[in-house]
VOZAKOL-313351 format. One line per field, with one value per residue (C-alpha): residue in three letters; residue number from 1; x, y, z. Coordinates in Angstrom, 3 decimals, m for minus. Layout:
BEGIN
residuo (ALA  ...)
num (NUM  ...)
X (X  ...)
Y (Y  ...)
Z (Z  ...)
//
This chain:
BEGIN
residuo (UNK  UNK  UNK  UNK  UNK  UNK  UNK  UNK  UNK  UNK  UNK  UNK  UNK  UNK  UNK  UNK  UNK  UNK  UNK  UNK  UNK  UNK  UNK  UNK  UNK  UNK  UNK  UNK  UNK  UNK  UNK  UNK  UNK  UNK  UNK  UNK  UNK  UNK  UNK  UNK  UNK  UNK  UNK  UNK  UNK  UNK  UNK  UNK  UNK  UNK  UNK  UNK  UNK  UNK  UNK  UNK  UNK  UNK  UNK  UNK  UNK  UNK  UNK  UNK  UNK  UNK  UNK  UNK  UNK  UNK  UNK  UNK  UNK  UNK  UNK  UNK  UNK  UNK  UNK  UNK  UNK  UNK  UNK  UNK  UNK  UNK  UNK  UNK  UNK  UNK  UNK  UNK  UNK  UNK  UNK  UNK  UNK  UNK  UNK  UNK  UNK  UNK  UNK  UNK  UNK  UNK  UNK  UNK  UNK  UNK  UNK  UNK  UNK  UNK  UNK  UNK  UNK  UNK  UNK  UNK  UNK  UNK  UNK  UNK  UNK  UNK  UNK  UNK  UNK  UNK  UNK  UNK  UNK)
num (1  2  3  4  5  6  7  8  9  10  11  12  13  14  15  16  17  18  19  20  21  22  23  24  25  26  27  28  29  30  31  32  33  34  35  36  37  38  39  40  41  42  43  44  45  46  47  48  49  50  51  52  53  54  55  56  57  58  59  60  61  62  63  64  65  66  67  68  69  70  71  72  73  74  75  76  77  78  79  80  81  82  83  84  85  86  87  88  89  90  91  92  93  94  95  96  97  98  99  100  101  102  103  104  105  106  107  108  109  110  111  112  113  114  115  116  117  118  119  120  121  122  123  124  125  126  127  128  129  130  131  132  133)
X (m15.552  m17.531  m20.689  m20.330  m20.102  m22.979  m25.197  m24.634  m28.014  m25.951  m24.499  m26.772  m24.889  m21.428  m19.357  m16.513  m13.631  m12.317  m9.627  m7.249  m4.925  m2.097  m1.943  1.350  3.068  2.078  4.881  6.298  5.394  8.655  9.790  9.887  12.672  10.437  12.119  12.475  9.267  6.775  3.156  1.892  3.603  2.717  m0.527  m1.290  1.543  3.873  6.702  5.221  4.462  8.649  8.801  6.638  6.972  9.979  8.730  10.320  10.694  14.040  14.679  11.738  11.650  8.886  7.325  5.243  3.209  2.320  3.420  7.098  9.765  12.765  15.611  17.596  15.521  17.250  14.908  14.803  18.475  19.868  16.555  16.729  18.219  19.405  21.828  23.187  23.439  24.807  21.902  18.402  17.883  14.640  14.290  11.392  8.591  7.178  3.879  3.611  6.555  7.765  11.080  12.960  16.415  16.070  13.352  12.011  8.577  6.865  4.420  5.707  3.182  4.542  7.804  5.584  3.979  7.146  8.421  5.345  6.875  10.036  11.253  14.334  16.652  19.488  19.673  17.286  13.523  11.964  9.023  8.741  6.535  9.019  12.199  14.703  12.964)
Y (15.744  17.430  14.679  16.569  20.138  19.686  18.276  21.506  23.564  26.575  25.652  26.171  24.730  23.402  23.997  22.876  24.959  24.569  22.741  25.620  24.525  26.538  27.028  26.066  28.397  30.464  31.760  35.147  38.432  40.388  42.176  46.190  48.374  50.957  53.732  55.989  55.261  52.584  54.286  51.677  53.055  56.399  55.451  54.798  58.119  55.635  58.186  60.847  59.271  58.617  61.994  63.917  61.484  59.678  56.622  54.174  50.880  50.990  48.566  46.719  42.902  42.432  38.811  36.993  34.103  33.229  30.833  31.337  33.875  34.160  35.311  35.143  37.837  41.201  43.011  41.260  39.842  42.435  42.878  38.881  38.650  35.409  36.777  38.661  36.375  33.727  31.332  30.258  29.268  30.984  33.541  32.206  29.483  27.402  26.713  23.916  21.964  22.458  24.036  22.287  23.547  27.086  29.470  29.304  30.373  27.653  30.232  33.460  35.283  35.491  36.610  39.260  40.221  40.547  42.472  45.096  45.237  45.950  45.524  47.488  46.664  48.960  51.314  53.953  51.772  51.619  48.901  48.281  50.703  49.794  50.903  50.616  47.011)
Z (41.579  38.785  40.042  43.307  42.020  39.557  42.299  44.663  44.700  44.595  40.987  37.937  34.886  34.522  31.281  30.176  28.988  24.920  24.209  22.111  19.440  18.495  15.040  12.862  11.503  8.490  5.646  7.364  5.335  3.693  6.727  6.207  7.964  10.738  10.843  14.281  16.712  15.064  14.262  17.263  19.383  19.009  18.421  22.124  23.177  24.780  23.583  25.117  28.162  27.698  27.260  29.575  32.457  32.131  32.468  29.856  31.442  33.161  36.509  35.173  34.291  31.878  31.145  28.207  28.606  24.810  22.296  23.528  22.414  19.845  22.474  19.088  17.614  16.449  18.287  21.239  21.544  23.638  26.193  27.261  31.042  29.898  27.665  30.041  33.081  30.377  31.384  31.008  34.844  35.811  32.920  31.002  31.247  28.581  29.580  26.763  27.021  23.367  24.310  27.782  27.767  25.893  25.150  21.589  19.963  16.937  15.793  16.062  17.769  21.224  19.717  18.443  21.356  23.267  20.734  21.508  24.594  24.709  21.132  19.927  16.643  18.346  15.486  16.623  15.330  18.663  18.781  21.871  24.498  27.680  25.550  28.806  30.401)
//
């Protein structure tokens, strides 16, 4: 098939895409306590978007294709539908295979990212910019 495609006079130059390696794991840094709205967050007004226009996330399911998620994660625990509906069935994907009966994360940063989204420790440190998803 790529013969074929390369021969097409309408096709200059094929190239192939990188292969992409996760990378393991690194030691994690000595977590420290935000307090109130992280400076992210306000950084790009997503509170006063909360504020002004009352838009905050709510009725909204919110997804993350990355290196996988920590349900199990303080601030993430109570946002996973899974919890709720007391199953995985059809509330995440692992694109990679790693994790085929629960959702889990190996490096972190897509725990991470989904924390950007909707993060919240339940004690009033907001992370996450769709606070009611």
């Amino acid at each position: 098939m790529v013969d074929a495609l390369a021969a097409r006079s309408d096709v200059a130059y094929l190239e192939l895409a990188p292969v992409v390696q996760i990378p393991e794991s690194i030691a994690e840094a000595p977590a420290i306590a935000p307090q109130g709205v992280e400076w992210g967050v306000q950084k790009i007004r997503a509170d006063q978007v909360w504020r002004d226009f009352d838009v905050n996330g709510a009725g909204i399911v919110v997804a993350n294709v990355d290196t996988g998620v920590d349900y199990t994660h303080p601030a993430l625990a109570g946002k996973y539908r899974g919890a709720a509906t007391g199953s995985h069935d059809f509330n995440w994907y692992d694109p990679t295979g790693t994790y085929p009966t629960r959702p889990g994360d190996n490096n972190g940063h897509g725990t991470h990212t989904m924390g950007t989204m909707v993060g919240d420790d339940g004690t009033g440190n907001q992370v996450g910019v769709a606070l009611l998803a």
